[in-house]
C-alpha positions in Angstrom: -10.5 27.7 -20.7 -9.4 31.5 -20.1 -6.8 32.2 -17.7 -7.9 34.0 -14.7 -5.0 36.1 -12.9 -5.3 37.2 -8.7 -3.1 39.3 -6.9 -2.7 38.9 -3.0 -5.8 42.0 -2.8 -7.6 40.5 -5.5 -8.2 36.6 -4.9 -11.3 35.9 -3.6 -12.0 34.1 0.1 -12.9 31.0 0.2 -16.7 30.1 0.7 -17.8 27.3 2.8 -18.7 25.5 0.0 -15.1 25.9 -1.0 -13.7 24.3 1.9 -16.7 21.4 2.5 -15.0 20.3 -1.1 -11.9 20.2 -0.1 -12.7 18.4 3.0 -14.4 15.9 1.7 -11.7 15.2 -1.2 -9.7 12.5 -0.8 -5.9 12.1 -2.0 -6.6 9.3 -4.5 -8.5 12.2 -5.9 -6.3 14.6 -6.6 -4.2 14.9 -10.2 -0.8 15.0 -9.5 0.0 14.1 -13.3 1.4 17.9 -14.2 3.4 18.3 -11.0 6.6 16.5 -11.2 7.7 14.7 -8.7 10.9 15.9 -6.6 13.4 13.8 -6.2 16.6 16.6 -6.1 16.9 18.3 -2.8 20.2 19.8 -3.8 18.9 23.4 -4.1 16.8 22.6 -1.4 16.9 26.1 1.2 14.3 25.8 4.0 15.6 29.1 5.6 15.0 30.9 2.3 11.6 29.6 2.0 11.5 30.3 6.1 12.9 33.8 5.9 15.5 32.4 8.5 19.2 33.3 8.2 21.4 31.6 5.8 24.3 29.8 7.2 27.7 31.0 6.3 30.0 29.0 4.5 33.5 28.6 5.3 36.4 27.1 2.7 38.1 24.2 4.8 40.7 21.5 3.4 40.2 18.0 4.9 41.7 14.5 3.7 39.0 12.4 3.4 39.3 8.8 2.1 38.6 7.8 -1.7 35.6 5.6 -1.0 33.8 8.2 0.7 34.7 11.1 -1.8 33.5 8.5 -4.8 30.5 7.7 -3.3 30.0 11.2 -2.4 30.1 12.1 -6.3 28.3 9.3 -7.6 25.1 11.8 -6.9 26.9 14.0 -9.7 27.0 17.9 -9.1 26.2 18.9 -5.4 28.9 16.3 -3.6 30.0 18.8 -1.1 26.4 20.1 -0.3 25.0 16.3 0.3 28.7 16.1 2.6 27.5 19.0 4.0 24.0 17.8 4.9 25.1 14.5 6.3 27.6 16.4 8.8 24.9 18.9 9.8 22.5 15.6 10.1 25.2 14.2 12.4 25.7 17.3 14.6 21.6 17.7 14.9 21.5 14.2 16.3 25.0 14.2 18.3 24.9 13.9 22.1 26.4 16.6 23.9 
């Protein structure tokens, strides 16, 4: 099977017989068995993706206790991004 190569100008529309297939397939249908499966959302930067701003970051010192910070790092790398999604979680959802 040859490799066939599009550019934005180049790929061709879709036909109507194009999308009558994929209307009519079904999920049980599709292979999935080259496309692993993510399970790391550490790198995970919707506003990249989104073209949106990137928050800015800001070094703070806080006592926190040791049961918290241990099962922060149990995750390995990324403790203080996962802290940082479960307080931005909390202050999405916070009643003013």
């Amino acid at each position: 099977m040859a490799i066939v190569r599009y550019t934005l100008e180049t790929v061709p529309k879709p036909t109507k017989k194009d999308w009558d297939r994929v209307k009519n397939l079904k999920d049980e249908d599709i292979d999935y068995s080259d496309i692993p499966e993510i399970t790391d959302f550490s790198k995970f930067r919707p506003w990249e993706e989104r073209q949106m701003f990137k928050p800015v970051k800001v070094a703070v010192t806080c006592k926190l206790d040791a049961d918290i910070v241990a099962w922060l790092k149990q995750g390995g790398k990324g403790y203080q991004t996962r802290m940082n999604t479960i307080l931005r979680e909390a202050m999405l959802h916070s009643v003013s």
